[in-house]
Every structure is written in structure tokens, then in C-alpha cells.
Residue, then its C-alpha position, 0 to 999 in steps of 0.5 A: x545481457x544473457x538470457x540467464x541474467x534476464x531470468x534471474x533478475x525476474x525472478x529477483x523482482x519476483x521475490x521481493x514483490x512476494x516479500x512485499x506481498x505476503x508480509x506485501x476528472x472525466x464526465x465520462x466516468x462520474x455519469x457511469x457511477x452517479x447515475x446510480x446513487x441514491x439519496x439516503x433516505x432512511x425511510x427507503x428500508x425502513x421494513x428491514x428486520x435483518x442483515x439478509x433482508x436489508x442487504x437484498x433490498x439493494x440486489x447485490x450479490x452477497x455470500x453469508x457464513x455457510x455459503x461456499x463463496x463466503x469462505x473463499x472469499x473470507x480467506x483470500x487475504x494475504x495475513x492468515x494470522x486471524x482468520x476474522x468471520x465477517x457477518x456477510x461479504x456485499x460485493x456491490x457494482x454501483x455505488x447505490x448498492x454501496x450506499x445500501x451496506x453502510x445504511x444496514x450496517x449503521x440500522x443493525x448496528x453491525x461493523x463495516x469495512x470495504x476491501x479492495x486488495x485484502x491486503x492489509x497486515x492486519x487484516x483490517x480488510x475483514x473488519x479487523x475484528x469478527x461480525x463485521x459487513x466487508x464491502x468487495x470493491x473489486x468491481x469498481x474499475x471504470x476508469x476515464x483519462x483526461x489528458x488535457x488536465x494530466x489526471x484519471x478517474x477511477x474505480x477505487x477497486x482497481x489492482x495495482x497492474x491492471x490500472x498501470x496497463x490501462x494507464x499506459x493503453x490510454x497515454x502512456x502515463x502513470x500513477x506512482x504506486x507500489x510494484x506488487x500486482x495484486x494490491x488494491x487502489x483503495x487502501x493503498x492510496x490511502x496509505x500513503x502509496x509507496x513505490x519505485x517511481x515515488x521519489x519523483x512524483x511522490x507517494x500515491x496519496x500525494x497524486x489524489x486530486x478529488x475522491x468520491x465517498x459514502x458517508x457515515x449517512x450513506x449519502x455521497x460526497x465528493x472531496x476535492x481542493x474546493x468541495x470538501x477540502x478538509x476531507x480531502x485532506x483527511x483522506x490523503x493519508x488517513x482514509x482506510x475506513x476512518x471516514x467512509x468509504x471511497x468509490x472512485x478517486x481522480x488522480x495526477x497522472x506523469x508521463x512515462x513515455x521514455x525508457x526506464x533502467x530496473x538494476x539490481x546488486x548482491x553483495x557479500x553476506x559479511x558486508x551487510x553492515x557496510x551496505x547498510x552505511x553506504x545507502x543511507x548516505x548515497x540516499x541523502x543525495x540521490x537525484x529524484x529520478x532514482x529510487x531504490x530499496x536494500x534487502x536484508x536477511x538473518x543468513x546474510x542476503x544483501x541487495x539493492x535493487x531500483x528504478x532509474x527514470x532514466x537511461x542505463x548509460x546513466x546509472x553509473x554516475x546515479x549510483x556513484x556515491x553508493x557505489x564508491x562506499x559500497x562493498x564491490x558486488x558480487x552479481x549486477x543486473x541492469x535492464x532499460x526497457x519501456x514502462x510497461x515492460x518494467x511492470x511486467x519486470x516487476x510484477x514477475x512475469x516474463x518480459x516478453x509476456x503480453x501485458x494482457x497478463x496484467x489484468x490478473x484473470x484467473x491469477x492467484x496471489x499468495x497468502x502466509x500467517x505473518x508478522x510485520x513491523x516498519x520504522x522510518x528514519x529521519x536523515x542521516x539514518x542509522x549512527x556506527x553503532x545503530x548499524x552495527x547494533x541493527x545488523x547484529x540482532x539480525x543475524x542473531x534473531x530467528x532464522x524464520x525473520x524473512x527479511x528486512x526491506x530498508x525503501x528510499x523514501x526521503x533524501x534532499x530531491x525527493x518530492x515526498x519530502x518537498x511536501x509540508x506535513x500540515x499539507x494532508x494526513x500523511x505527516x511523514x515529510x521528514x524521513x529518509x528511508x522506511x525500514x519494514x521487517x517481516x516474520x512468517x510461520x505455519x499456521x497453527x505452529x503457536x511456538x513458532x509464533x511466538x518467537x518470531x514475534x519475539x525476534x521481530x520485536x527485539x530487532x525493532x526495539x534495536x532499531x528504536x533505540x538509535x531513532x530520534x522518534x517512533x513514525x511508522x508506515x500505515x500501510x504496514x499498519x502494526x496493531x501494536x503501534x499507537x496512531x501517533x506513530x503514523x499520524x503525528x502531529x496531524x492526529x488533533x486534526x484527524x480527529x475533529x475530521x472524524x467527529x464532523x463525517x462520522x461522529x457515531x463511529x460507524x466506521x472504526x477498527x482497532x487502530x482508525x481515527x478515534x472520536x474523542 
């Protein structure tokens, strides 16, 4: 492969992932954590007369409206579409501090949301409204192997590329997860938790085997298969500040010690329609070692790009029924390498990079003023006509549609539909592929606004017509969206959770679990 074919399948991963940006067990660890809870005793303030005051009994660091950290702080989330006005930012370092917010928060009767990555589409990591108290978890990142039971504990303030480079320095081992570096742990696992590796060892939720929680009370609980086993089940799926706010999670960790082959296809800007058709039926089939995501654009952009866990002598007969159905392509890249250089890969640096780089210090992430919808499919996907209607509107809608990213969930090897629905939150066991559709403008251009939402609107109204029902991702939450769309049949359930943990709903935004 020349250097030029390196470069530009970088700077093709790099592209998807702003697209994905900007739309997207160990004693060790519980004792460097639990040693510092308290017990919720109201009594402890019951002097607080005010947010300032109650907050400082903890000694957190904190920054109020006027502070010059509040700012920063309160736009460095990747939608800059609503630009909510938190009470306060805690950045708490223990979970005792962490305790301390949700008792102000539910003393003073303020709203509450914890933040991880600040990556949510609708900026539910601010509160999802004005006047909240936002918990920075970014310095929780303890992290503890244990490789005799295959899982890790860690810090729910983990990024995405600095826990892959930990869990590789501790055993060469992973946890499915999404390919963008900056998100964070704690509501993507609760989301679901999609990547390339997915498909094999399933969505991140389904990787959760214990969480640790401050509830409602600002006491802490910790929910595994044995303690708290409903919660648990709740939170795999539906634990984005619905329930509490969790500290750490103790994951299934997978092996990724052999090579791993990152390809990537263009094919003719005419011939979208085609592509369409012949992915969703190769993804019917595909062994569960691949994974794979299909971008699409109004000006005809038209590429498929994807891991193998496997060798590349192999990729050719992995990706053969796609291939046979497909329009020839008009550029390939393909590149085995390790794992960890496959993250560098997709996190968009240089492969020869020090993976050091994968801690993200001093990094900044990108921020945009966007609209974003998903829609999942069931198999076979899209009839003739669904594709040819889904394509042409399209084409047809505003030229600011970014894209539309069509991901490979499902198929008959994927292990994320090997799952029962009634098994945790995340209901979605039937779906073939996720379709998310993005739409960006500037910030204060109100007409521009206005109809992108409107094309994003139609082409999802297009898409709905030929679907046989209306789940979406919730980790591309919509706030136009009922719950039962990402929650389905498993939303009863959700709610009796909520009355048990947090019958007075302290933790709420306009689309968490209601009580009722």
C-alpha cells in the first residue's frame, strides 16, 4: 500500500468519525473509590441555606454562572444547538463529592445531570433544559483488570481512546465500544454502545456486568446479576440519568491480541441506490467477525467502510455477497494491522503515532449546531421501492444533509441479536441496521435551520413509510421521538424501575424514564 492510500484511508476514518462526532471486579479499584463514600445522612447539611453553600461542604471544585470555567465548560458539548445554562458545574474526584450534588440537588429542588463525554445530540449532558446542577465525571478513570474473571472496573469518566489504550497496556484486550476518541463511558454504555467490533462481542451494554450508583437518596448501590439485579437490567440500556448516577462499571473484557483488517470502498455517486441494496442483503449473512457502516450523501458520496477481526487474505470471501451485488468500486483501501494501531487508525491519527496520543491531553474535539435522526430496520431492510423512494429524497432534500450513515447491527451471526429483548433495556434484538441522518448549520442562521430540519424531517418520514415499525438509537436520542421508539416493549418495566430507585424524579430530562 502506498503511503498516499495510508493517508487517505486516515483521513477517511477521520471523517466519519467527526461525522459520528459532531452529529458524533477488582478490590484494587472498589477500595480507591469506596473508601470514600459517605453515608446519606440528611443531617450532615442540614445548615445549607444555598447551592454555593451546600455544594462547598463536599470541596469539590465548582464553577458558577460568571466564572470563566463555567463558560468554557458549559460550551465544550458537541451540539451547539441550545446552549443550556446550568446552575453550576461540580467536578467531583470521589464519589463522596458525587453523593454531596444529588443531596443539594434534591434539598434545593434543582435539576441534575452527570456528564461524561458531553456528547449527547440533544444536550441532555447540560440537563436538558436551564438551571440544572451538571456532574463532570471526567476524573473518574481508576481503571483495575482482572484477567482470571476476563472483566475491568472502571471509572465511568473514562473517553473511549484512552480506556482502548489502558485495556490494551493491561492485556490486550478490549471492550466493544464506538470509534470516535472523545466520547465518554458513561452514557454510551448506557445507550447501547455501538461500534465496529460489535457485532462479535456485542453492543457495550451487553458488556456490563456490575455498576456502581448514587441514587435518588445519595446513598450508593451496587447493581450486579446477584445485588440489585432489576437495576442492573434497567441500566443496560436505560441508565442515562433515569435512575442515578453511575460511578464505575465492571465490564466483560475480549481478546484482541491477533491482527484486525480496517477496509474501506468508494463507489460511483450514481449507483447509490445499488449499494444500498446489495449491503443490506450481504449484512443478512455476514459472519459476526465483520462489521461494517455504509455512507451516504445528497451530492452522491457512496462508501463502505469496516473491520474484519480477521486477516486481510480473508476479506475477499467475507465480503463476497456484497461484493457480487455491488457496483464495481471505484477506490479500496485495506490495512491489517494490530488493534491498537487500528485505533489510532480510527481515531484519526497517523498510524505511526504514539498511542500515547490516546489519552487525549490537551486535544480538542469539534462542536457544531446540528440536527440528528436514526431509524432501525428490521431484516430484510428496505423493499425496491423503499430504496428507490429513500435515495431520491436524498438527493433531492437540502445540500447541508451531511450524510446518512446506514451501521450493521443485526443480520443472523450478530451476537447483539442473539440477545432476548426481555433480557436488559435495550429492546432493539431484532434490527438489521441502524440508519442515522445528520444536518448541520451555523449557529445563528434561523432559516438555514429551518429547512434542514425540514429535509431531515422528510427523508426520515420517507424512510418510516417502508419500515414495519419506528425503534430508533437512544444513543442518537431525538427529542421528537416518543420513548417507545427506543424502549418498546420494555418501557412498562423501565417505569416500575423508576418508581422503585427514584419515585420523586429527581433524576429527569425531557425524554428520561417517566414515573407514572
Amino acid at each position: 500500500m502506498s503511503v498516499m492510500e495510508v493517508q487517505r484511508m486516515q483521513s477517511d476514518i477521520w471523517i466519519r468519525c467527526l461525522r459520528v462526532l459532531i452529529l458524533l471486579g477488582s478490590s484494587h479499584l472498589q477500595s480507591s473509590y469506596a473508601d470514600r463514600i459517605l453515608p446519606a445522612d440528611s443531617r450532615r447539611l442540614a445548615g445549607a441555606g444555598n447551592l454555593t453553600t451546600c455544594l462547598a461542604t463536599a470541596k469539590a471544585r465548582t464553577a458558577f454562572p460568571g466564572d470563566p470555567e463555567y463558560e468554557r465548560t458549559r460550551t465544550y458539548v458537541f451540539n451547539h444547538r441550545y446552549q443550556y445554562a446550568p446552575a453550576a458545574f461540580v467536578f467531583p474526584t470521589t464519589v463522596a463529592q458525587v453523593q454531596n450534588a444529588v443531596f443539594c440537588a434534591v434539598k434545593l429542588r434543582i435539576g441534575i445531570a452527570p456528564r461524561g463525554g458531553g456528547h449527547s445530540f440533544e444536550d441532555y449532558s447540560l440537563g436538558g433544559r436551564d438551571g440544572a446542577i451538571v456532574v463532570d465525571m471526567t476524573a473518574f478513570t481508576d481503571i483495575s483488570y482482572n484477567k482470571a474473571a476476563g472483566t475491568v472496573t472502571v471509572g465511568s469518566g473514562f473517553r473511549l481512546a484512552p480506556l482502548k489504550l489502558a485495556l490494551w497496556n493491561v492485556g490486550k484486550v478490549t471492550v466493544p465500544c464506538g470509534t470516535c476518541p472523545t466520547i465518554g463511558v458513561g452514557g454510551h454504555a448506557l445507550g447501547g454502545g455501538w461500534g465496529f467490533k460489535s457485532r462479535k462481542f456485542g453492543i457495550l451494554s451487553d458488556n456490563i456486568v456490575e455498576a456502581q450508583m448514587v441514587t435518588a437518596n445519595a446513598s450508593v448501590v451496587t447493581a450486579n446479576a446477584i445485588e440489585n439485579a432489576d437495576l442492573l437490567w434497567a441500566l443496560k440500556g436505560a441508565g442515562a440519568n433515569s435512575f442515578g448516577i453511575v460511578t464505575q462499571f465492571t465490564f466483560t473484557v475480549h481478546d484482541v491480541s491477533a491482527p484486525i483488517t480496517h477496509f474501506s470502498y468508494d463507489f460511483p455517486q450514481s449507483r447509490q441506490a445499488e449499494t444500498l441494496k446489495a449491503f443490506q442483503i450481504w449484512g443478512q449473512g455476514a459472519v459476526a467477525e465483520v462489521t461494517a457502516s455504509l455512507y451516504l450523501d445528497p451530492s452522491g458520496g457512496n462508501s463502505l467502510s469496516g473491520d474484519y477481526l480477521g486477516p486481510s487474505t480473508d476479506l475477499n470471501a467475507v465480503l463476497k455477497t456484497f461484493m457480487d451485488k455491488a457496483p464495481a468500486s471505484s477506490k479500496q483501501t485495506i490495512m491489517e494491522t494490530d488493534f491498537i494501531t487500528n485505533v489510532l487508525i480510527e481515531s484519526g491519527f497517523s498510524q505511526d503515532a504514539n498511542p500515547s496520543v490516546l489519552n487525549l491531553q490537551n486535544y480538542t474535539y469539534p462542536t457544531v449546531t446540528f440536527k440528528a435522526k436514526s431509524i432501525l430496520l428490521h431484516a430484510p431492510g428496505l423493499c425496491d421501492d423503499g430504496i428507490k423512494t429513500f435515495i431520491s429524497t436524498l438527493q433531492a432534500g437540502s445540500s447541508t444533509i451531511g450524510y446518512v450513515l446506514v451501521d450493521l447491527f443485526g443480520g443472523s451471526a450478530s451476537v447483539i441479536n442473539q440477545i432476548p429483548p426481555e433480557d436488559c433495556a435495550w429492546v432493539h434484538r431484532n434490527t438489521l441496521f441502524n440508519i442515522q441522518m445528520f444536518t448541520s448549520w451555523q449557529n445563528n442562521n434561523i432559516s438555514q435551520a429551518h429547512k434542514d430540519i425540514t429535509s431531515i424531517n422528510k427523508l426520515w418520514r420517507a424512510v418510516r413509510a417502508y419500515t414495519s415499525g419506528s425503534e430508533a438509537y437512544q444513543n442518537y436520542i431525538d427529542r421528537d421521538m416518543p420513548l417507545s421508539a427506543y424502549y418498546g416493549s420494555n418501557l412498562e418495566r423501565l417505569i416500575t424501575e423508576k418508581k422503585k430507585w427514584d419515585s420523586q424524579n429527581v433524576f429527569h430530562f425531557p425524554q428520561s424514564i417517566p414515573v407514572r
